[in-house]
C-alpha positions as CSV (number, residue, x, y, z in Angstrom):
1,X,24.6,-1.9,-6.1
2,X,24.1,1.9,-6.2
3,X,27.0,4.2,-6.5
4,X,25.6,7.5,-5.1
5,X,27.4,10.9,-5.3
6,X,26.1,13.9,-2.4
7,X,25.4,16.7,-3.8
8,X,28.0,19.9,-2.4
9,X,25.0,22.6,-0.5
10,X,27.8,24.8,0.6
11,X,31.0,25.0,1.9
12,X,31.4,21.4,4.1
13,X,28.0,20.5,3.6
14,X,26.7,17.4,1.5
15,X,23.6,15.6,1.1
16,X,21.4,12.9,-1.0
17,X,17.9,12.3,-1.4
18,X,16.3,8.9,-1.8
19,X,19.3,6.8,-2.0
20,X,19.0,3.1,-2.9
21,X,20.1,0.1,-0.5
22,X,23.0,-0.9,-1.4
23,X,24.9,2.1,-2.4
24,X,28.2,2.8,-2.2
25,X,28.9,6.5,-1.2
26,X,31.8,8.4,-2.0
27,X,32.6,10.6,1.0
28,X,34.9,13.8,1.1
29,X,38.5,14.3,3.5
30,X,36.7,12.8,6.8
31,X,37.7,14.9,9.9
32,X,37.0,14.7,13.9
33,X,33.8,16.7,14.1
34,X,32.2,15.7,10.8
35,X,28.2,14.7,11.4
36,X,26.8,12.5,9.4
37,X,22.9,12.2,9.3
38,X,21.0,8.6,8.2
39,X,17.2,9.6,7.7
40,X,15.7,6.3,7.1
41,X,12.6,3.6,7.3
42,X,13.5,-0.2,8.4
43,X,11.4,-2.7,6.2
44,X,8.5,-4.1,7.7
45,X,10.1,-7.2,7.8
46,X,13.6,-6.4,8.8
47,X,16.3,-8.9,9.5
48,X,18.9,-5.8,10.0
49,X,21.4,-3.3,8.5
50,X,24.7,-1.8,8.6
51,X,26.5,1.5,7.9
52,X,30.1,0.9,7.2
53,X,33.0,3.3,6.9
54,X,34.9,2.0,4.1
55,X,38.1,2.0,2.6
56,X,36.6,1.6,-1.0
57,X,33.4,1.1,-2.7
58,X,32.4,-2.0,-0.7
59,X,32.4,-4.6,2.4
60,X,35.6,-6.0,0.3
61,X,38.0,-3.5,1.7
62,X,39.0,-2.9,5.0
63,X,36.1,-1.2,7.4
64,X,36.8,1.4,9.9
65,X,33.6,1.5,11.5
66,X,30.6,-1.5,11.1
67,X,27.4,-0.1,12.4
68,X,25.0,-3.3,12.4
69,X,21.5,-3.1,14.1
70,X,20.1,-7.0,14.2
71,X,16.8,-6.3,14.8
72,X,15.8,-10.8,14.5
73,X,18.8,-10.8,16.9
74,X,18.0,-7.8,19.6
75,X,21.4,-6.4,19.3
76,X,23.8,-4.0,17.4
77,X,27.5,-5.2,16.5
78,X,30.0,-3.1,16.2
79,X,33.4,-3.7,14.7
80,X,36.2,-3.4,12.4
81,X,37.6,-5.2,9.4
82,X,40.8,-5.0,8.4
83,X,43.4,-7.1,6.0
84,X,40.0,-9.5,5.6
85,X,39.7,-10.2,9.3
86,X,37.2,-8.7,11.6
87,X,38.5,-7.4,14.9
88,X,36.2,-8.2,18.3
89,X,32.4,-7.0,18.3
90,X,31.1,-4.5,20.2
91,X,27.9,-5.4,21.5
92,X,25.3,-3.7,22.8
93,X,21.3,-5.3,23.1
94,X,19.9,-1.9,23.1
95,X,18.6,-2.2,19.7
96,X,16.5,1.5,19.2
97,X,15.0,0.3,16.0
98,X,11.7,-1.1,14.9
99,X,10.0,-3.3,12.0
100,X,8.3,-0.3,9.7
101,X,10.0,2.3,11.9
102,X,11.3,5.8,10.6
103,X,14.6,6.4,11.6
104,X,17.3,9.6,12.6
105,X,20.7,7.9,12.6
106,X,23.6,10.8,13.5
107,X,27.0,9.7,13.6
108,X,30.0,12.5,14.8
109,X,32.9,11.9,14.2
110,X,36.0,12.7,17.0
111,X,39.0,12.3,17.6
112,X,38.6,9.7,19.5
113,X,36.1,7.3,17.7
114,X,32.7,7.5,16.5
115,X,29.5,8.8,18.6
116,X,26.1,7.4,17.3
117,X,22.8,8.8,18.5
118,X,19.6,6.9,17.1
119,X,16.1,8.9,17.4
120,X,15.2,6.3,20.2
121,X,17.8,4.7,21.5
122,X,21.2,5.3,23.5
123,X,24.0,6.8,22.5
124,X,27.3,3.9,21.3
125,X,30.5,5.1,20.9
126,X,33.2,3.4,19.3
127,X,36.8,3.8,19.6
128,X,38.9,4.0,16.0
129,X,40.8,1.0,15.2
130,X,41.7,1.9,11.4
131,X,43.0,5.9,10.4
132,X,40.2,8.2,9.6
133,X,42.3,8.9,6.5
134,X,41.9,5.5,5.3
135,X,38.0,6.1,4.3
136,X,36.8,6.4,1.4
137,X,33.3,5.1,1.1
138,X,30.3,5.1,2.9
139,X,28.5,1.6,2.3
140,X,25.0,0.9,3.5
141,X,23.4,-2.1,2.9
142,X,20.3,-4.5,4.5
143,X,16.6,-4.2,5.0
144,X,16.3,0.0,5.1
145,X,15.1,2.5,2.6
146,X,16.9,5.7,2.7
147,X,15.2,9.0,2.5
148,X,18.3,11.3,3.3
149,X,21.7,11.5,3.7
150,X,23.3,14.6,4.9
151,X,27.0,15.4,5.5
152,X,28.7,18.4,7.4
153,X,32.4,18.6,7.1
154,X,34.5,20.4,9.5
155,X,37.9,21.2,9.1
């Protein structure tokens, strides 16, 4: 696994080019109103994915947010893990990603949960379950390749 570092453009903004799956992110002091941007490819093949808001380097800690597209399943799960256990999925079968497919992945973050938009797809929000304080870490792993990863903070 990859342990990738984004690069500070300016005052609240981040990013990383051509990260490696895995990689474990370090993230700055998250916020309601931070954005989050995934610029990505799925693998031709591609089983799935998943983008998870961790509270350390890895899937071993707790997880605020799970992001997981199943593309062999037609469906993206969303959840929470915490104290080992995961909480109840969120399902939704609108699955807006492809086999060989580029990808815009935007997540917001607000007060009340997280809002992600996909390029093609509906927009999913999920409701916090674990303190936005509590991540650290963002931890992507699965059949993608990463081309970008951008970050604006707001305070």
């Amino acid at each position: 696994m990859a342990s990738v570092s984004l690069e500070k453009k300016g005052e609240g903004h981040y990013e990383h080019h051509g990260t490696p799956v895995p990689c474990s992110i370090s993230l700055p002091t998250l916020h309601a109103g931070t954005k989050i941007l995934i610029e990505g490819k799925t693998l031709p093949n591609a089983k799935g994915f998943s983008v998870n808001f961790c509270a350390g380097h890895n899937m071993d800690h707790d997880i605020a947010f799970h992001y997981n597209p199943r593309l062999e399943m037609n469906r993206v799960v969303s959840n929470t893990k915490h104290n080992g256990g995961w909480g109840a999925e969120q399902i939704s079968n609108d699955v807006p990603f492809g086999h060989d497919k580029p990808f815009k992945l935007k997540i917001k973050l607000t007060s009340n949960g997280y809002e992600v938009e996909v390029s093609k797809g509906p927009a999913i929000h999920f409701n916090h379950r674990l303190p936005l304080d509590k991540v650290t870490h963002l931890y992507l792993i699965g059949d993608i390749s990463v081309s970008l990863i951008k970050l604006k903070a707001k305070k």
